[in-house]
PDB file of N, CA, C and O in Angstrom, chain B, residues numbered from 101:
ATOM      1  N   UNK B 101      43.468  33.661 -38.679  1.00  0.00           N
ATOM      2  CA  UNK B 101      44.592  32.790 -38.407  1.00  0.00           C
ATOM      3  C   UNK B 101      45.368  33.233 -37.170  1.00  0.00           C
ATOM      4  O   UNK B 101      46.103  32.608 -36.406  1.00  0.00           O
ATOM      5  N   UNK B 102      45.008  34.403 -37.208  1.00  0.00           N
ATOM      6  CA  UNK B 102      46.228  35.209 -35.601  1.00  0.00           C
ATOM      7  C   UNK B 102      45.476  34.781 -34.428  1.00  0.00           C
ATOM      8  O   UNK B 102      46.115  34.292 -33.496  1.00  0.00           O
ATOM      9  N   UNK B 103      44.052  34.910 -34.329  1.00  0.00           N
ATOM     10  CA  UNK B 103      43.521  34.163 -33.546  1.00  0.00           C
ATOM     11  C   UNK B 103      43.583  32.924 -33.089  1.00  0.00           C
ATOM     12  O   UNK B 103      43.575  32.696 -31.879  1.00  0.00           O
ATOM     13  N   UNK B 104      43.662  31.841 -34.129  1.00  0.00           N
ATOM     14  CA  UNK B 104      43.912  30.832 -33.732  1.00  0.00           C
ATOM     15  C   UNK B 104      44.994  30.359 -33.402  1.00  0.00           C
ATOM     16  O   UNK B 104      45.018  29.294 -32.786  1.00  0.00           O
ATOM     17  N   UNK B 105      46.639  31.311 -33.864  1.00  0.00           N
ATOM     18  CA  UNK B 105      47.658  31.154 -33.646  1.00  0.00           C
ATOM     19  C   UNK B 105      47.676  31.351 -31.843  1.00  0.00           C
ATOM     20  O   UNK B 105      48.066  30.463 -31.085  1.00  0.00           O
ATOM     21  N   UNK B 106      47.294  32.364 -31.508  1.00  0.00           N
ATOM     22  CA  UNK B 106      47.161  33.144 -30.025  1.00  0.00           C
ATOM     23  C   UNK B 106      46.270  31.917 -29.587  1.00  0.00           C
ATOM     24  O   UNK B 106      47.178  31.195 -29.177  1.00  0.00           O
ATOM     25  N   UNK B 107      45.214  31.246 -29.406  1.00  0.00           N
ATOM     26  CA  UNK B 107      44.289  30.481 -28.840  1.00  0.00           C
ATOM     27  C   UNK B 107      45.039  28.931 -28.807  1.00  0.00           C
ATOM     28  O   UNK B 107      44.653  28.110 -27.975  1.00  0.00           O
ATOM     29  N   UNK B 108      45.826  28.690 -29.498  1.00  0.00           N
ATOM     30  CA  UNK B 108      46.395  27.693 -29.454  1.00  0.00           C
ATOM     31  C   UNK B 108      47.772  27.445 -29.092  1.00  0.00           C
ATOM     32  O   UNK B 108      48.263  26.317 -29.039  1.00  0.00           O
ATOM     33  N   UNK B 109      48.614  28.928 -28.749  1.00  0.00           N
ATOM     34  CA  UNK B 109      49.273  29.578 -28.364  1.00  0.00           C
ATOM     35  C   UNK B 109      50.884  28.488 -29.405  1.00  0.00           C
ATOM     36  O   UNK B 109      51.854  27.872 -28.963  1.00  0.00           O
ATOM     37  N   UNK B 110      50.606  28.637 -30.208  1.00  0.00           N
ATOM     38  CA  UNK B 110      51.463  28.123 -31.796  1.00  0.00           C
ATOM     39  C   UNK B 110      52.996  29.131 -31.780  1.00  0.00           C
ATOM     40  O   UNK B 110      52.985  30.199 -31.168  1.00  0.00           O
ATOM     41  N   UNK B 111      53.830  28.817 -32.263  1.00  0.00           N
ATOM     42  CA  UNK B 111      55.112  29.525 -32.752  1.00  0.00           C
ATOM     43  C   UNK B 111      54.770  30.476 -33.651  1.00  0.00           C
ATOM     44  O   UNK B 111      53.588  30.382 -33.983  1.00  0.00           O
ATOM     45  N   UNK B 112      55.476  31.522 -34.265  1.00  0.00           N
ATOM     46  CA  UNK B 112      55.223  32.239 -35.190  1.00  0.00           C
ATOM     47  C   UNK B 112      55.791  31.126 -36.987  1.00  0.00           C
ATOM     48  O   UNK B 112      55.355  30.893 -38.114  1.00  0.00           O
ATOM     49  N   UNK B 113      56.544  30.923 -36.430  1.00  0.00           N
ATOM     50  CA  UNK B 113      56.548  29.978 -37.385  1.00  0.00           C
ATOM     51  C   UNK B 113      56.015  29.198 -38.064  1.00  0.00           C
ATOM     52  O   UNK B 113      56.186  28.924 -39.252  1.00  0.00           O
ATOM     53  N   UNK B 114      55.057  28.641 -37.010  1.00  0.00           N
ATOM     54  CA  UNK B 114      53.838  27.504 -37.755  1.00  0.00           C
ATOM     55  C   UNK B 114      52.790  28.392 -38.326  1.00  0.00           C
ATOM     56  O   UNK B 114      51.930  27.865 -39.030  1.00  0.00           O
ATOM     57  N   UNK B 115      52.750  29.801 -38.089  1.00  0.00           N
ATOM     58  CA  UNK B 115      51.654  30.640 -38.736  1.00  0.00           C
ATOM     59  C   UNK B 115      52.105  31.099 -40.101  1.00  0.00           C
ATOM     60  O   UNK B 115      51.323  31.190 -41.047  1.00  0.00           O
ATOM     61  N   UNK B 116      53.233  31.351 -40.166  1.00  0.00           N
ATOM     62  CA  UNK B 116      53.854  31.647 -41.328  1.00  0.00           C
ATOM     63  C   UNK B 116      54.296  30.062 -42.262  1.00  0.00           C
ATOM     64  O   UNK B 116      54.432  30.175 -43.481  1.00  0.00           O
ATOM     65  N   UNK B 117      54.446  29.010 -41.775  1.00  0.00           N
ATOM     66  CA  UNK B 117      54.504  27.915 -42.795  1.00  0.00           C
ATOM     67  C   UNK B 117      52.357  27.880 -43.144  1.00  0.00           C
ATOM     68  O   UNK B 117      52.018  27.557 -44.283  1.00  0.00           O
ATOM     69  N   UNK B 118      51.562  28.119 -42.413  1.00  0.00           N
ATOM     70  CA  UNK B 118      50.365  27.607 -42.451  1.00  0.00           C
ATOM     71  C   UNK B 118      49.764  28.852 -43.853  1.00  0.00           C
ATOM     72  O   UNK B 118      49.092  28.545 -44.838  1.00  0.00           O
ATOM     73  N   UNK B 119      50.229  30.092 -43.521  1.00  0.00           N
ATOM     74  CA  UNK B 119      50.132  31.186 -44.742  1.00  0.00           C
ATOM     75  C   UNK B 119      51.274  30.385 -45.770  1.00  0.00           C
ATOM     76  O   UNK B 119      50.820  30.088 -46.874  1.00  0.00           O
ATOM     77  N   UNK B 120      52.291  30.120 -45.583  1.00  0.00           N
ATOM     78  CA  UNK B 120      52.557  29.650 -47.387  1.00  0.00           C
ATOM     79  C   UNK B 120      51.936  28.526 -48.030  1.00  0.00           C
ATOM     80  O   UNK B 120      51.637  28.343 -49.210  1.00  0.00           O
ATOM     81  N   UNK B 121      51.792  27.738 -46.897  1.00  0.00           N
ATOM     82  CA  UNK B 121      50.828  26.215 -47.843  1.00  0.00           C
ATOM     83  C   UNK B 121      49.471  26.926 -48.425  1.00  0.00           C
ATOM     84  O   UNK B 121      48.997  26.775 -49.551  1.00  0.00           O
ATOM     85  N   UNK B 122      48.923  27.823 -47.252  1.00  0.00           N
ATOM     86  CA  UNK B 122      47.835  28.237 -47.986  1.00  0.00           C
ATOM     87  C   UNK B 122      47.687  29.053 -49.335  1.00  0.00           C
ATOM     88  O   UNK B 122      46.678  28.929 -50.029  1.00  0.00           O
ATOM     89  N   UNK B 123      49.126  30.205 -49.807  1.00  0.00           N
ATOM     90  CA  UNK B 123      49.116  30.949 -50.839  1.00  0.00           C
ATOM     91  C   UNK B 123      50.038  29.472 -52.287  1.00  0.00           C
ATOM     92  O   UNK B 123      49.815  29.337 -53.491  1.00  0.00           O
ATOM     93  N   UNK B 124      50.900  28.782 -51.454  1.00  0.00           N
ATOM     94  CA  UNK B 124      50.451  27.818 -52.868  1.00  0.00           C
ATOM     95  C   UNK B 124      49.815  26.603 -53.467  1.00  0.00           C
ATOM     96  O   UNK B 124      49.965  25.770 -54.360  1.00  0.00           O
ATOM     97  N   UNK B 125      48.908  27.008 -52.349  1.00  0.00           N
ATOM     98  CA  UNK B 125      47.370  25.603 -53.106  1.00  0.00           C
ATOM     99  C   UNK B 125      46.660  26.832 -53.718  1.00  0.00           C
ATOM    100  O   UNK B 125      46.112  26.686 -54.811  1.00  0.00           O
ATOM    101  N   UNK B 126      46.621  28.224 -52.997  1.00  0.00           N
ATOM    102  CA  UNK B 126      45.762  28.710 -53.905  1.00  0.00           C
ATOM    103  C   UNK B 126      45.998  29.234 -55.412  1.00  0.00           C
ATOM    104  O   UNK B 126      45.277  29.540 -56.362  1.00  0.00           O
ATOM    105  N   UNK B 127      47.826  29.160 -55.049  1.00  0.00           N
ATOM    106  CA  UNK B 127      48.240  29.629 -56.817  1.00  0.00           C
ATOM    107  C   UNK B 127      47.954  28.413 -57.598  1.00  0.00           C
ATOM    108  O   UNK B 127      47.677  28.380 -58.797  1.00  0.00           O
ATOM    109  N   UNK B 128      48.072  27.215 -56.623  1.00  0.00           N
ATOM    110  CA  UNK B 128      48.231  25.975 -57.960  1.00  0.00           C
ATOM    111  C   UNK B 128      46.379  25.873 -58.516  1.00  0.00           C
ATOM    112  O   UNK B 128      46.069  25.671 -59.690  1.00  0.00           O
ATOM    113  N   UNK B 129      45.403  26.056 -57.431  1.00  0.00           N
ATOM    114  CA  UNK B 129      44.151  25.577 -58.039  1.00  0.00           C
ATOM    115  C   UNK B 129      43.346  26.722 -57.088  1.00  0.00           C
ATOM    116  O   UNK B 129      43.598  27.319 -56.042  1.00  0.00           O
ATOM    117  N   UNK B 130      42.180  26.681 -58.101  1.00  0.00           N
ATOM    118  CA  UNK B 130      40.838  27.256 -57.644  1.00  0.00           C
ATOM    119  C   UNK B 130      40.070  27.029 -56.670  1.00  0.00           C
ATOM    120  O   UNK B 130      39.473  25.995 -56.970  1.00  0.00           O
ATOM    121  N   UNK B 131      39.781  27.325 -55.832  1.00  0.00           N
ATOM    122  CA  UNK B 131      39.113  26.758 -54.458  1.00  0.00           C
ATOM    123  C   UNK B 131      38.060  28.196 -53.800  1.00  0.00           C
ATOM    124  O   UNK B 131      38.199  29.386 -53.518  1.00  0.00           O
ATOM    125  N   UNK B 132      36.973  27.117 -53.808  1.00  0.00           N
ATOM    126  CA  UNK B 132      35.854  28.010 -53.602  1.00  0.00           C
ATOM    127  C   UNK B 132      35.725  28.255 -52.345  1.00  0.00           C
ATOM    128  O   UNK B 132      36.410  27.494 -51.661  1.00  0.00           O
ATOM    129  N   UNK B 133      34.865  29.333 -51.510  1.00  0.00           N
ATOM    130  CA  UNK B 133      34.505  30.107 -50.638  1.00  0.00           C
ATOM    131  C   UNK B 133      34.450  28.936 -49.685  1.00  0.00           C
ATOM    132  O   UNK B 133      35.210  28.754 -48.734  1.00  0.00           O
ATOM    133  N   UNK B 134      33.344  28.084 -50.109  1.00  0.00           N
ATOM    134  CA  UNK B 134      32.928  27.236 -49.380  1.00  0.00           C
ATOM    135  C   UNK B 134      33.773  25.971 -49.000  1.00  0.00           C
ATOM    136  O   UNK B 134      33.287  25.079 -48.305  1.00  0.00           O
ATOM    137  N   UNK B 135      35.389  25.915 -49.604  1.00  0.00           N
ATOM    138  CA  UNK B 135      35.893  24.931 -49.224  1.00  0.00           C
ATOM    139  C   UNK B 135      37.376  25.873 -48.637  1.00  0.00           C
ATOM    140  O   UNK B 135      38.450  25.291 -48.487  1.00  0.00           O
ATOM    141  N   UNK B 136      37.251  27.020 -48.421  1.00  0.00           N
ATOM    142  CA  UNK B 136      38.722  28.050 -47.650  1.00  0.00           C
ATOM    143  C   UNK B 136      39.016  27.367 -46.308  1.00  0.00           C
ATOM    144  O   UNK B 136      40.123  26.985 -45.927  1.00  0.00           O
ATOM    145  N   UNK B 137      37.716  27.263 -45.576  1.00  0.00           N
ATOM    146  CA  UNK B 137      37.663  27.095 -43.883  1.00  0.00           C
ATOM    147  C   UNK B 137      38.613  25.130 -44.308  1.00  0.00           C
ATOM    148  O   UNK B 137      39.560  24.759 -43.614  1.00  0.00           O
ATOM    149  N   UNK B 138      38.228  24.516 -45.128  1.00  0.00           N
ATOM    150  CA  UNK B 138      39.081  23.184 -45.479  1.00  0.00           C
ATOM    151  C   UNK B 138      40.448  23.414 -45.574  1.00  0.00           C
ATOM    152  O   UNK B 138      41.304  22.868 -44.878  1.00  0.00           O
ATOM    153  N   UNK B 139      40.607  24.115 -46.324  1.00  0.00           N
ATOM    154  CA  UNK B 139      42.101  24.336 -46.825  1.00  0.00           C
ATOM    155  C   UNK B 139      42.701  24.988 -45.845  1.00  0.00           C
ATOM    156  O   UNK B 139      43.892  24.699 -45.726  1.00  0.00           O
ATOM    157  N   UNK B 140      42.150  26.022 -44.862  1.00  0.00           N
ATOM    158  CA  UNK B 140      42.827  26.432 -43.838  1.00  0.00           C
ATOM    159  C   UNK B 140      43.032  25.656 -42.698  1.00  0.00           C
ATOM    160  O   UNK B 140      43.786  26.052 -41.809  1.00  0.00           O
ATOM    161  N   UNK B 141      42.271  24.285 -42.608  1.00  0.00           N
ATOM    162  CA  UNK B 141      42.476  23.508 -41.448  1.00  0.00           C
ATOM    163  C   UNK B 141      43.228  22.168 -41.706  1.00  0.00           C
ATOM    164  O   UNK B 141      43.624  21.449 -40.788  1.00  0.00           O
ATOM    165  N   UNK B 142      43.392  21.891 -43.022  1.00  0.00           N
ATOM    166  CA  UNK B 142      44.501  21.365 -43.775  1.00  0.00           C
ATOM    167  C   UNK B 142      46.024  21.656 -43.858  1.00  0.00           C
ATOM    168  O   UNK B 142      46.981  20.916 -44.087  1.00  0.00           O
ATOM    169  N   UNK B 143      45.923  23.011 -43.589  1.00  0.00           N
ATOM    170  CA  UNK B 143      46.744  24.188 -43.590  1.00  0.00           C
ATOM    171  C   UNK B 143      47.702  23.563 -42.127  1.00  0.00           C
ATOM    172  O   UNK B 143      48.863  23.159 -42.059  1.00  0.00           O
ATOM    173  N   UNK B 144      46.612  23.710 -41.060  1.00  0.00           N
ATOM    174  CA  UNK B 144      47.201  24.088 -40.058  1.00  0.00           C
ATOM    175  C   UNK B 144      47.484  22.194 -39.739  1.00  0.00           C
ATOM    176  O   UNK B 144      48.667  21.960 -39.494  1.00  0.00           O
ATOM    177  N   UNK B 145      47.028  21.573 -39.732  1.00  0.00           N
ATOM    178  CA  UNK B 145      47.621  20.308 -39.483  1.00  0.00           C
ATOM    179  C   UNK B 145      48.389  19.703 -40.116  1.00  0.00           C
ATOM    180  O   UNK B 145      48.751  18.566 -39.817  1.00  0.00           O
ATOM    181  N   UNK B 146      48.822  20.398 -41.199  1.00  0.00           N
ATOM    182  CA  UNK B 146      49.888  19.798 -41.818  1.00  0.00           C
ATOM    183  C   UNK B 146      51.039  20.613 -41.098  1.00  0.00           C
ATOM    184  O   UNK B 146      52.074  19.991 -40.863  1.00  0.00           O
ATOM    185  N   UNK B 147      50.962  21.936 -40.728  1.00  0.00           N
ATOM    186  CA  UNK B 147      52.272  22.827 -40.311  1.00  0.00           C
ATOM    187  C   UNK B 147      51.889  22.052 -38.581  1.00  0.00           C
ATOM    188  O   UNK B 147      52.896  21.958 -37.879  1.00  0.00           O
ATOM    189  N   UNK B 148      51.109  21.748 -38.198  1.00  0.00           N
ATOM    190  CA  UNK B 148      51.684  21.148 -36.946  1.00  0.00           C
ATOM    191  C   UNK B 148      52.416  19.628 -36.693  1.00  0.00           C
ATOM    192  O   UNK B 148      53.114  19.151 -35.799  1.00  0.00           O
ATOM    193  N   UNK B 149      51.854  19.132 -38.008  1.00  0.00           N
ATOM    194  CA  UNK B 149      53.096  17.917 -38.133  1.00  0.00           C
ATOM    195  C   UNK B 149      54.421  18.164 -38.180  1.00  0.00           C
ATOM    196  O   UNK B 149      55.356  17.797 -37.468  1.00  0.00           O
ATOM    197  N   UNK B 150      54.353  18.789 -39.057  1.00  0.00           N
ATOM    198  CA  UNK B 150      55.947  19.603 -39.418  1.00  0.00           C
ATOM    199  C   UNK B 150      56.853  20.570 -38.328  1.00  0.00           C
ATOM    200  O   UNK B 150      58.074  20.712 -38.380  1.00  0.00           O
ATOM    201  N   UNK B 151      55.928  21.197 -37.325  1.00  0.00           N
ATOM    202  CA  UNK B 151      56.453  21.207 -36.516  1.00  0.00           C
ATOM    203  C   UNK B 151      56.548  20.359 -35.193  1.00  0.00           C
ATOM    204  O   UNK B 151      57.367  20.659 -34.325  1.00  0.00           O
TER     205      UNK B 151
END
């Protein structure tokens, strides 16, 4: 994620809203290996709306 924060050159902010959406989809439900890289790019376009 720091990578892509730096490559896309993002606020610290949108990295830290993009880590909490991600820790509570993962408290609310189970999500497999194969669907993380989803949820992390879900992640990040939702925190760039928002910002």
């Amino acid at each position: 994620l720091v990578k892509i924060r730096n490559y896309l050159d993002l606020y610290y902010k949108v990295l830290y809203l993009i880590v909490n959406i991600i820790d509570r989809s993962l408290s609310l439900m189970k999500v497999f290996i194969n669907r993380l890289a989803l949820l992390i790019a879900t992640s990040l376009i939702i925190s760039l709306k928002y910002k």
